[in-house]
C-alpha positions in Angstrom: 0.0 0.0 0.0 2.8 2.2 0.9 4.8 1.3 -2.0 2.2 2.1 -4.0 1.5 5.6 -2.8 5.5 6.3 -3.6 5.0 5.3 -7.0 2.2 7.5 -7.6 3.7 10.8 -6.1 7.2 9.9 -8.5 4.7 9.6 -11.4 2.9 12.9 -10.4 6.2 14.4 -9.9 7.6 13.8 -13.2 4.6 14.7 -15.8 5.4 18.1 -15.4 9.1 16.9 -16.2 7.8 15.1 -19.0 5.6 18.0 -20.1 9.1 20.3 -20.5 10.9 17.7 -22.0 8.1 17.6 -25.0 7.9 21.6 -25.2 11.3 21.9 -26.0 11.2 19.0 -28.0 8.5 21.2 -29.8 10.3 24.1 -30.0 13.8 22.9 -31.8 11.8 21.1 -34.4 10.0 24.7 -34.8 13.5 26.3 -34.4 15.3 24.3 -37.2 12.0 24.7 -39.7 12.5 28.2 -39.3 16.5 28.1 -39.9 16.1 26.1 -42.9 12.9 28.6 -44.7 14.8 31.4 -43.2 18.0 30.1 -45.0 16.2 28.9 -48.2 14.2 32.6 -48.4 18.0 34.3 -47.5 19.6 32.5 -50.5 17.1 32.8 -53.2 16.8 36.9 -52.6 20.3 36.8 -52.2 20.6 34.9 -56.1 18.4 37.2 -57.3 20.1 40.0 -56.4 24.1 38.6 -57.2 23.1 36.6 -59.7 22.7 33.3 -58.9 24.6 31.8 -61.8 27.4 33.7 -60.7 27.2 32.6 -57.1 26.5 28.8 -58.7 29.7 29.0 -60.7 31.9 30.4 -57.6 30.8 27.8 -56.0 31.6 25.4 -58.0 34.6 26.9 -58.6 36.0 26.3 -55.0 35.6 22.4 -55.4 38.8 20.4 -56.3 37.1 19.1 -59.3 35.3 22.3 -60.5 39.5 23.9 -60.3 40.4 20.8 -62.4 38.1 20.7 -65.3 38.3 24.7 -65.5 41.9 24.6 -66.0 41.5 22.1 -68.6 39.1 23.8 -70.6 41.2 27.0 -70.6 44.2 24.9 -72.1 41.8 24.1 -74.7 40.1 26.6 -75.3 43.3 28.6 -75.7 45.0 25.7 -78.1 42.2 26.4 -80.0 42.5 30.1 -80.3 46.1 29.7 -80.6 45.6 27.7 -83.5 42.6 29.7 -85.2 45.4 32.3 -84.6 47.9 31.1 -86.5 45.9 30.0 -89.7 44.4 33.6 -89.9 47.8 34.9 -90.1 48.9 32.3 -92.8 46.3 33.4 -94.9 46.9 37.5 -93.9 50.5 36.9 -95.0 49.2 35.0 -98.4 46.9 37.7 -99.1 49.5 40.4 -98.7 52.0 38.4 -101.0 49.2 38.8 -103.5 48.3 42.1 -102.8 52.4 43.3 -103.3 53.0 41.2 -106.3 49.2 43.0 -107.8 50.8 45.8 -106.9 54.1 45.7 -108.6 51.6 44.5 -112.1 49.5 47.5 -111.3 52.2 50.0 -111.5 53.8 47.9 -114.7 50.5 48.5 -116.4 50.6 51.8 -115.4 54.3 52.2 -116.5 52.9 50.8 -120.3 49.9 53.0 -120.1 51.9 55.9 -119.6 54.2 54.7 -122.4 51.8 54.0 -125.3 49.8 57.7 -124.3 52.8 59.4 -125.1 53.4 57.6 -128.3 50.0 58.0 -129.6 50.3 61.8 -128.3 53.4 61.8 -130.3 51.9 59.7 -133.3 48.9 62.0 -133.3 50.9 65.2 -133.1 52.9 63.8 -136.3 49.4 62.6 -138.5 48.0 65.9 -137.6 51.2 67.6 -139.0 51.6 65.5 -141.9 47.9 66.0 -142.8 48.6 70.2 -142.3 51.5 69.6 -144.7 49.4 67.8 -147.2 46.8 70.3 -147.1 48.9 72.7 -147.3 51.3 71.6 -150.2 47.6 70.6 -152.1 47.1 74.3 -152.0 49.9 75.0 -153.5 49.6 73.1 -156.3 45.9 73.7 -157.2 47.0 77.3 -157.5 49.7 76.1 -160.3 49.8 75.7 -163.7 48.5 72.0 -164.4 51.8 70.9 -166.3 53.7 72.4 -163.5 51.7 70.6 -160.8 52.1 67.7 -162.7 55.8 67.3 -162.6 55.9 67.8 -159.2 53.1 65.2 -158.4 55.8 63.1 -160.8 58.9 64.1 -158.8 56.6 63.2 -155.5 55.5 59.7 -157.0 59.0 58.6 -157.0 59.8 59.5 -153.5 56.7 59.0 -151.7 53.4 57.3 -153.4 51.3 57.5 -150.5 52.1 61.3 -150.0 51.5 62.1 -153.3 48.1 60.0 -153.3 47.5 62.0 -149.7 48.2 65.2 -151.7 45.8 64.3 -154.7 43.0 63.8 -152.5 43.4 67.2 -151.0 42.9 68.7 -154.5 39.2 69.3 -155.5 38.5 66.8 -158.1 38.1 69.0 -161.4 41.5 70.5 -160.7 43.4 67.2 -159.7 42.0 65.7 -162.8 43.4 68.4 -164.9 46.8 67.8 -163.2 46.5 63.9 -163.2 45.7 64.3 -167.0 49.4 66.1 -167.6 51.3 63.0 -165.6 52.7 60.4 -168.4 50.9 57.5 -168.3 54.0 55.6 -166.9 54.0 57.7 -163.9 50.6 56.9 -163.0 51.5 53.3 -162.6 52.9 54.2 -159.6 49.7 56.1 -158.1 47.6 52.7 -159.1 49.9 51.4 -156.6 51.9 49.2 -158.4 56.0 49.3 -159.3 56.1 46.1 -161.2 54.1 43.6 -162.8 54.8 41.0 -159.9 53.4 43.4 -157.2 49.9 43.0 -155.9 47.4 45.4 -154.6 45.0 44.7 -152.1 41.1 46.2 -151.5 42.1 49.2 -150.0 44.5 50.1 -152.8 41.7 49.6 -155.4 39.2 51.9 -153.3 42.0 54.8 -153.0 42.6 54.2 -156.5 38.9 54.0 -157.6 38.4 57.5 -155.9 41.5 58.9 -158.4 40.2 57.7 -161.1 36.8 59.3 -161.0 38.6 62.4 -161.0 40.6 62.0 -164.4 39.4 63.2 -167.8 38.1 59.7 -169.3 40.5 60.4 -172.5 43.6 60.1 -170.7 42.1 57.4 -168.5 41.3 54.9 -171.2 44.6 56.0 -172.6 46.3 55.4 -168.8 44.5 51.6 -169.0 45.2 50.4 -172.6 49.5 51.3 -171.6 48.7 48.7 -168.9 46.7 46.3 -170.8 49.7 44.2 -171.8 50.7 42.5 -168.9 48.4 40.8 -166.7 49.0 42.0 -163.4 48.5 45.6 -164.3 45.0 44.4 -166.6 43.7 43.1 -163.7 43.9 45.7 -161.8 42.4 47.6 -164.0 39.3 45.9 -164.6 38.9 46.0 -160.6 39.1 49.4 -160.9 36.4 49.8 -163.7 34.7 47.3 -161.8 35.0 49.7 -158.8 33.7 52.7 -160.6 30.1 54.0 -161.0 28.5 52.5 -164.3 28.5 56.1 -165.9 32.4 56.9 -165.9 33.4 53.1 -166.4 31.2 53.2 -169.7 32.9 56.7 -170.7 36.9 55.5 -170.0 35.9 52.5 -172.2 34.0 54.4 -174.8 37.3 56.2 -175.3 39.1 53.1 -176.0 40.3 51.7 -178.9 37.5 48.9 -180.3 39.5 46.0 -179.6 40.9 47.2 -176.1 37.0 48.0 -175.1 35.8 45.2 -176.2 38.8 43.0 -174.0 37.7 44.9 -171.1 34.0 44.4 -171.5 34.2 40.8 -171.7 36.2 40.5 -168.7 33.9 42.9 -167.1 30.8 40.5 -168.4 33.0 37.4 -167.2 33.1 38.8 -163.4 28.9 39.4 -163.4 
């Protein structure tokens, strides 16, 4: 009975004991929930505000590991760029070789550009002189007696046939024909272009000459054609020359030939139709 009265007052003693134990029990559960939404709240303002990648990679920075691979990718990374380096100035130094040797053609073109300008400067500043000579020396003449003019378009035909063709052409056509009609007809072989019976004359000559012959009196230019009837070379040329001219003063130089000579010349003419 006594024992049992002991056992009751130890029990009612220690409830309150009891009681304490389970408010503080309470209390650090409470405690450590609050520490860890406290520390969860404190770090997701505090990402927000220093940038929480940031924080993440410093973080991760600190570990052994993170130090390790970081230094690795650095060596590659910069291998890389060393390498990407070192092709761009490969191909920097290539393109500079081309640009120089560019260059040095550049200024040899323009060496060659500046050399031919000054020849056809020079060339043009001779023509244009020549062709003031000619016109001038034309003038001369077409104010001269026809027999005088003559000889000296004979004298000019020796030295220079081109010049003296150049100087014929300056001469209005009435009063060139009068002088062409005083050269002898062995003279005006040479203005047909011709020095001997093996030379040959091409299209141009026969146009130039064509252009002389419509200025001549068509007397002295059938006479002119049947001299040169004999040999071949020179008949040849002048049927390309009749050939050449307008139907009206081909017909008139022929009518002026002798009937055998025209009628040589008209078959060939008929022949080339």
């Amino acid at each position: 009975m006594a024992e049992t009265k002991i056992a009751e007052v130890l029990s009612a003693e220690n409830k309150p004991k009891k009681k304490e134990k389970k408010k503080r029990k309470g209390f650090l559960i409470f405690l450590i929930v609050f520490l860890i939404l406290a520390g969860l709240s404190f770090a997701t303002v505090y990402f927000n505000l220093f940038d929480a990648k940031n924080v993440l990679d410093g973080l991760i920075k600190k570990t052994p590991f993170a130090k390790s691979t970081n230094k690795t990718q650095n060596i590659n990374l910069r291998e890389v760029y060393e390498k990407q380096i070192a092709e761009l100035q490969k191909q920097k130094e290539g393109l500079q070789s081309k640009l120089s040797l560019l260059e040095k053609q550049n200024a040899n073109l323009q060496k060659q550009i500046e050399d031919l300008t000054v020849k056809i400067t020079n060339l043009t500043s001779k023509q244009q002189d020549a062709q003031n000579k000619t016109k001038y020396f034309a003038s001369l003449l077409q104010n001269m007696d026809a027999k005088k003019a003559a000889k000296i378009i004979e004298n000019l035909l020796d030295a220079d046939v081109k010049v003296a063709n150049s100087v014929l052409e300056a001469i209005p056509s009435e009063t060139a024909s009068e002088i062409l009609s005083n050269i002898a007809p062995e003279k005006t072989i040479k203005i047909l272009g011709i020095s001997n019976s093996n030379q040959k004359t091409n299209s141009e000559d026969i146009s130039i000459l064509t252009d002389i012959y419509k200025k001549i009196d068509p007397k002295i230019a059938a006479s002119i054609f049947e001299n040169m009837m004999s040999d071949n070379t020179k008949y040849n040329l002048v049927i390309n020359i009749l050939k050449s001219l307008d139907t009206k003063t081909s017909s008139q130089i022929i009518s002026n030939m002798s009937a055998e000579s025209a009628a040589k010349v008209t078959s060939s003419l008929s022949a080339l139709k």
